[in-house]
Steps between C-alpha positions, in 0.01 A plus 500: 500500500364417159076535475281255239172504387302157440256528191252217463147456475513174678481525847625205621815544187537859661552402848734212410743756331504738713570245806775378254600878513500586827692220619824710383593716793646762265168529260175692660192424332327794452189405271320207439221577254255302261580753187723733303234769550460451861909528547544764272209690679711518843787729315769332670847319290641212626857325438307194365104429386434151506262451254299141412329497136252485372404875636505656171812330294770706410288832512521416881860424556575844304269714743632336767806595397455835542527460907769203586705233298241207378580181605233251278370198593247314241439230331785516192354184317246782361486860408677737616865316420768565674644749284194743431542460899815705498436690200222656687707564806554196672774488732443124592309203481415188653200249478281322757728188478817690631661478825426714777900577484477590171275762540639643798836470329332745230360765682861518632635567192230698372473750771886586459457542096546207391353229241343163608349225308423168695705198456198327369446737196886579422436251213158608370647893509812355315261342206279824471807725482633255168166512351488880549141476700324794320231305435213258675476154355146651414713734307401785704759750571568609852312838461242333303439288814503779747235637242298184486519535895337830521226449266374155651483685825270776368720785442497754205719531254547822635559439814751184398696775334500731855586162653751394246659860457400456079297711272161335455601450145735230539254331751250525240767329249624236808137420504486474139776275489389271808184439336667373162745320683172283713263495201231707707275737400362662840601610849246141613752275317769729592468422864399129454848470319677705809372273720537189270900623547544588825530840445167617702358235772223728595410750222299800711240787326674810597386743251365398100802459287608636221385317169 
């Protein structure tokens, strides 16, 4: 018996997937939870995390990582693309326009080790892979984004190195660089422009960030 864990802060998204779960006889779901901190809080590792974004970008899909395969579901038109997906530790991904099938068909092939990218996106991971994907159309890089992430939601630069396993030197320079790359001048605009992107729908005071 394979076990998953359901990660999304939606609770009518969460109970959808994890119906969509369940409804394998050979898969036992064994978490359904609203956030990365709240599953990696019960110690436990699963074969497979289902995990919807936005809950944190690809900052999240790397923690969850840490516990169970990620298999991704988001919105792909938008930041995070598919391949910053994987590069962070993506095992899978699928949108909200693919076939119940599908996904079942990926936690399948996720749970045994394998690789799964929906039928829908095979073409859209095909034209990121030619372009080489290591940037945003923002011209963000993928860590840059992650950054951007962090400090829109309130966190330090020194705990976004903790969090990004980084010295809070090259935060400070990511930071550096984001700001050139936006034209802003504060952490205010610096948010507005997060949100502006997609990259932060909710922006949240968690502690004063560094300047």
């Amino acid at each position: 018996m394979f076990t998953a864990a359901i990660v999304s802060d939606q609770p009518i998204s969460r109970a959808g997937l994890e119906k969509l779960a369940s409804d394998d006889p050979g898969l036992h779901v064994t978490a359904a939870v609203a956030s990365i901190d709240e599953l990696l809080s019960g110690g436990e590792k699963f074969d497979v995390v289902v995990l919807e974004l936005p809950i944190g970008g690809t900052g999240a899909i790397t923690r969850a990582a840490t516990v169970g395969r990620p298999l991704v579901s988001a919105a792909w038109g938008r930041s995070p693309s598919l391949l910053s997906a994987v590069r962070a530790g993506a095992r899978g991904c699928f949108s909200g326009f693919t076939e119940q099938r599908d996904v079942r068909e990926a936690v399948r092939v996720i749970v045994r080790g394998g690789f799964y990218i929906c039928p829908r996106l095979v073409g859209q991971f095909q034209g990121e892979l030619a372009r080489g994907g290591d940037e945003e159309q923002n011209g963000l890089a993928p860590r840059e984004v992650e950054t951007l992430r962090f400090i829109a939601s309130g966190f330090t630069h020194a705990q976004i190195a903790t969090r990004m396993g980084l010295s809070q030197a090259t935060v400070n320079t990511y930071a550096k660089r984001i700001r050139a790359k936006l034209n802003v001048s504060n952490k205010a605009e610096l948010t507005r422009m997060a949100i502006e992107l997609g990259h932060c729908s909710q922006p949240r005071r968690l502690s004063r960030a560094a300047a």
